[in-house]
TORKOL-4160 file (C-alpha; in steps of 0.2 Angstrom, whole numbers, padded with zeros to 4 digits, m for minus):
176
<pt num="1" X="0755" Y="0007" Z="0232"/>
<pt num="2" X="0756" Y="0023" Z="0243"/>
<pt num="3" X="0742" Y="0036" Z="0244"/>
<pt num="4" X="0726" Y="0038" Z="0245"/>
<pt num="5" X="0715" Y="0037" Z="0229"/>
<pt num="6" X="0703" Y="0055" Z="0228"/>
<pt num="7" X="0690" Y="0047" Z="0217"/>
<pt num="8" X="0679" Y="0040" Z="0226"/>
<pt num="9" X="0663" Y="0046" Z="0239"/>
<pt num="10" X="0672" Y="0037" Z="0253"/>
<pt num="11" X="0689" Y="0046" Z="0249"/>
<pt num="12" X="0686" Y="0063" Z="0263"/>
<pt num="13" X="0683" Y="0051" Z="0277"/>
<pt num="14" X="0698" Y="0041" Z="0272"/>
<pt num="15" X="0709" Y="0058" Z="0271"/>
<pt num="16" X="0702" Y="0062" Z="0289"/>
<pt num="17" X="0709" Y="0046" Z="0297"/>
<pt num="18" X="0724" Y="0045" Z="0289"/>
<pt num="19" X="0730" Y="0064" Z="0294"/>
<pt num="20" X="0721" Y="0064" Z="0309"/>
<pt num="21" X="0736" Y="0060" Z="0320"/>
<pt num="22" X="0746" Y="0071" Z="0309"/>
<pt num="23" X="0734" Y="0088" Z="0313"/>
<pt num="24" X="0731" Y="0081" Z="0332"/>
<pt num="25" X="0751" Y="0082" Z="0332"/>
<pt num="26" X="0751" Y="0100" Z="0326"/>
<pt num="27" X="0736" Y="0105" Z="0338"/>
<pt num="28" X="0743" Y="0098" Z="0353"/>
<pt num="29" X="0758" Y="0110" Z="0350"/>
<pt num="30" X="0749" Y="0125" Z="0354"/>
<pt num="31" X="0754" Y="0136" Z="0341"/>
<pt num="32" X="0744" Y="0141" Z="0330"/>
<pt num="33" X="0735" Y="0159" Z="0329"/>
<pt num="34" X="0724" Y="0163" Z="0343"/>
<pt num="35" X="0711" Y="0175" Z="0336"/>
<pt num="36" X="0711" Y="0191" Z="0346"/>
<pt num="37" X="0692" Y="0195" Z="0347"/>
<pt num="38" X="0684" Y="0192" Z="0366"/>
<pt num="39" X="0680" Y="0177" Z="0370"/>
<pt num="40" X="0665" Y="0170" Z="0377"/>
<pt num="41" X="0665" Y="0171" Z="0396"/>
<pt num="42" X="0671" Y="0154" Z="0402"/>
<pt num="43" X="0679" Y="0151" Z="0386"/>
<pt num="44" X="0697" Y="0153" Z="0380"/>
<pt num="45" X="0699" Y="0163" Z="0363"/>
<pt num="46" X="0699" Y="0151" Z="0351"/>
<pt num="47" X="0714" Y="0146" Z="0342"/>
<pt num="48" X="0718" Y="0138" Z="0325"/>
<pt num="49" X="0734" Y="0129" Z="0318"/>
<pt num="50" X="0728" Y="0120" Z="0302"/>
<pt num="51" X="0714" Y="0122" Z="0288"/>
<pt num="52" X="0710" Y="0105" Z="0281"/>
<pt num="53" X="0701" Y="0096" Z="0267"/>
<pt num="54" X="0705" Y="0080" Z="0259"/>
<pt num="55" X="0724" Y="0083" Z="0255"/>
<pt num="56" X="0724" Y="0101" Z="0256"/>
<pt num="57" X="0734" Y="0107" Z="0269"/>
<pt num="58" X="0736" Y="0125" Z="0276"/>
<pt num="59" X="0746" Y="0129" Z="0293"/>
<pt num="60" X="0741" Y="0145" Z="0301"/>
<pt num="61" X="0755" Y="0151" Z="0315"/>
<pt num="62" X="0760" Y="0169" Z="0322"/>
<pt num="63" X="0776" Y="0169" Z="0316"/>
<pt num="64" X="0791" Y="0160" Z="0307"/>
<pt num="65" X="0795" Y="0149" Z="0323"/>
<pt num="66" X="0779" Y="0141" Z="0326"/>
<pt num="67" X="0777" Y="0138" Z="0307"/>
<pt num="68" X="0794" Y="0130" Z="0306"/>
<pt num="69" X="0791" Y="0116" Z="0319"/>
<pt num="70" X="0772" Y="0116" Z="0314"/>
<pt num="71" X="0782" Y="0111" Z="0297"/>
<pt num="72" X="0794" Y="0101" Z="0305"/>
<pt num="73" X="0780" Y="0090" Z="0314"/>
<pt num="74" X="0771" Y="0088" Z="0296"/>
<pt num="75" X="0788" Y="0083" Z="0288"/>
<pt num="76" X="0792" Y="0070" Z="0300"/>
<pt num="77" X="0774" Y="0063" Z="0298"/>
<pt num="78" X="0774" Y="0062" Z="0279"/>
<pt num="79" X="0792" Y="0056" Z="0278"/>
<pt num="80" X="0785" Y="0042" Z="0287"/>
<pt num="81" X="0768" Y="0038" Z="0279"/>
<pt num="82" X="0779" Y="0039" Z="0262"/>
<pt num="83" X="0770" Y="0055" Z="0258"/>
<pt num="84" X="0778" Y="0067" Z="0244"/>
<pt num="85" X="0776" Y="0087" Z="0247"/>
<pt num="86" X="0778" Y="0096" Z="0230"/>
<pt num="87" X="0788" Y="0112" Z="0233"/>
<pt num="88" X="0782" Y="0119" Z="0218"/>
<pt num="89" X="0763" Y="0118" Z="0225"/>
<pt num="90" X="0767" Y="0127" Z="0242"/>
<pt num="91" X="0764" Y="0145" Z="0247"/>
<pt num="92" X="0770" Y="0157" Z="0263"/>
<pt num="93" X="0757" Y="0170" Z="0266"/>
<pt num="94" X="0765" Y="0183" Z="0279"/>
<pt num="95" X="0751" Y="0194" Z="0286"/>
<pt num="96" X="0759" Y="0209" Z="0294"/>
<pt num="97" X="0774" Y="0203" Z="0297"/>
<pt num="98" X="0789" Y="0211" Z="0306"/>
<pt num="99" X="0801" Y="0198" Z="0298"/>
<pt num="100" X="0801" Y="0184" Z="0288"/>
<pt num="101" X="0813" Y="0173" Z="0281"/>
<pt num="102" X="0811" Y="0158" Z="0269"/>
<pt num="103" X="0805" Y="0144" Z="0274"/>
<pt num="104" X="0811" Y="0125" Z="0270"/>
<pt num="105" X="0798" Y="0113" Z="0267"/>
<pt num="106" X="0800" Y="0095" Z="0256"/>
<pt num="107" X="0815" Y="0098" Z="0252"/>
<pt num="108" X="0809" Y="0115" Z="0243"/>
<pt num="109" X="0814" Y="0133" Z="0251"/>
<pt num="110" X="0797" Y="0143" Z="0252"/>
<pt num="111" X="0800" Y="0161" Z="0248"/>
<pt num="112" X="0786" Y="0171" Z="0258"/>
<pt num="113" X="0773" Y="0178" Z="0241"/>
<pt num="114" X="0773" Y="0195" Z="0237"/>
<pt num="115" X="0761" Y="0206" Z="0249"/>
<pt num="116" X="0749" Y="0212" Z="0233"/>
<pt num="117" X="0748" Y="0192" Z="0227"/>
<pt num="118" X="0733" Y="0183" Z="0232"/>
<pt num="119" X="0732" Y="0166" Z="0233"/>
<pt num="120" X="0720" Y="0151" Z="0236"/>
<pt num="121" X="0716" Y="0145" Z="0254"/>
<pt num="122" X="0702" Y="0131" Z="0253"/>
<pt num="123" X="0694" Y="0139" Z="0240"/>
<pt num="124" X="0695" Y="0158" Z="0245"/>
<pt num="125" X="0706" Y="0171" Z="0239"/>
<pt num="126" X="0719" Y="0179" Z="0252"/>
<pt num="127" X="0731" Y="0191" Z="0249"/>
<pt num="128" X="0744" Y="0197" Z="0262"/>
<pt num="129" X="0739" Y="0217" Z="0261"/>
<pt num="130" X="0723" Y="0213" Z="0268"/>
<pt num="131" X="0715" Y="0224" Z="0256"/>
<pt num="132" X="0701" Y="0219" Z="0245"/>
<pt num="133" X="0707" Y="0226" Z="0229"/>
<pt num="134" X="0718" Y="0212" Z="0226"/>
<pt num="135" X="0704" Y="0200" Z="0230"/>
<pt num="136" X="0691" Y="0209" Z="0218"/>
<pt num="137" X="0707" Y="0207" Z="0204"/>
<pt num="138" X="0706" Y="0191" Z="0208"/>
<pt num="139" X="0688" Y="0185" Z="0208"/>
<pt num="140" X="0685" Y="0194" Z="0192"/>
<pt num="141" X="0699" Y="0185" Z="0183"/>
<pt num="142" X="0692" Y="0170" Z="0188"/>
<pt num="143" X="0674" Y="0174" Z="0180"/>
<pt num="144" X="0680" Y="0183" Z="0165"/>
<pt num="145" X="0685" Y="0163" Z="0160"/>
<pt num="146" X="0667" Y="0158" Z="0163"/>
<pt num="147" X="0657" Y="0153" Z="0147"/>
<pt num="148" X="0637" Y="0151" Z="0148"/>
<pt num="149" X="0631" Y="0136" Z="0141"/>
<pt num="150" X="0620" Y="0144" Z="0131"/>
<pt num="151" X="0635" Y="0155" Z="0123"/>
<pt num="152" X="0626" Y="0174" Z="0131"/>
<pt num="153" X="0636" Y="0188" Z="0137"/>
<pt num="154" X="0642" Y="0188" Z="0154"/>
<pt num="155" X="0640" Y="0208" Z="0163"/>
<pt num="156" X="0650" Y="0210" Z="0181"/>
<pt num="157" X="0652" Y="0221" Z="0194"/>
<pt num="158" X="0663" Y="0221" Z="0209"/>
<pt num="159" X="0660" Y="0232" Z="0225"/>
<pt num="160" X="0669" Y="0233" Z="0239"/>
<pt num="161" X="0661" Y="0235" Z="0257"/>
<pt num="162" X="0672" Y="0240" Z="0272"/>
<pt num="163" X="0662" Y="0235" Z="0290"/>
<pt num="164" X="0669" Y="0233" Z="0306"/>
<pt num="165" X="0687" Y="0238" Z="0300"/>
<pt num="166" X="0685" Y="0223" Z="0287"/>
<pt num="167" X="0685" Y="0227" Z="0269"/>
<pt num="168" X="0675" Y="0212" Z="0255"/>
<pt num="169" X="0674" Y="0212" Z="0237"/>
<pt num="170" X="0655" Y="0207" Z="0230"/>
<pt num="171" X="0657" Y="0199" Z="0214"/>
<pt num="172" X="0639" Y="0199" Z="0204"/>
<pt num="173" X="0640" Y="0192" Z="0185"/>
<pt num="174" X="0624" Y="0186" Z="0177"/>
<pt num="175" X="0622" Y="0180" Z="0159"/>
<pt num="176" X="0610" Y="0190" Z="0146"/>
């Protein structure tokens, strides 16, 4: 049997050691995205390459060479754990980009997603455009398919804040 099973309390830690060398491998590279905001004095401006949860996996780079052998470094690593990546379950986010070509992944070319299309990162909605309309679409999809229990009528509103250069879409739903 390969795999690890996801049922179980036990199952997170379990995920953590076995990708553990995988993600230490991608770190060590040095490439993923450094954020640009100053850093601490003494500190160097922190820099990530990977978002992680049990077997959810999302490389973050600054472009299409750092992503390739971020990919290349996760390939090698599943390929040898007998690890399966599903194509069909992979997405390429390009935020501002110059240039980008499509990407080759488990056997799958990855076509980078429509700039307008958000999609799911750990749980969060991200689209490409950076705006928060598409997010707001998003979130209120996603609670328009939400019931009550008690079979009341669900009233939302969405509002968009722009601070600091940064624009979030509020979602507030309650049930009458």
């Amino acid at each position: 049997m390969c795999g690890l099973d996801q049922g179980g309390v036990e199952c997170p830690l379990l995920w953590r050691i076995a990708y553990d060398p995988l993600l230490s491998a991608i770190d060590s590279l040095g490439m993923g995205y450094t954020m640009s905001t100053p850093p601490a004095p003494g500190k160097a401006p922190p820099s990530v390459s990977d978002l992680t949860f049990v077997d959810d996996n999302s490389l973050v780079g600054p472009g299409h060479t750092e992503l390739t052998r971020m990919i290349d470094v996760g390939t090698e690593f599943f390929g040898m754990h007998g690890i399966e990546i599903n194509g069909k379950k992979t997405e390429l986010i390009a935020i501002n980009p110059t240039y980008i070509d499509n990407i080759n992944y488990g056997g799958s070319l990855i076509q980078p997603q429509v700039a307008s299309k958000a999609s799911r990162v750990l749980g969060v909605w991200l689209a490409a455009d950076g705006t928060a309309k598409t997010t707001a679409a998003m979130a209120m999809k996603e609670t328009e398919t939400s019931v009550p229990a008690n079979g009341g009528t669900r009233r939302q509103s969405v509002r968009c804040e722009r601070k600091g250069g940064r624009t979030s879409a509020i979602v507030k739903g309650c049930y009458t």
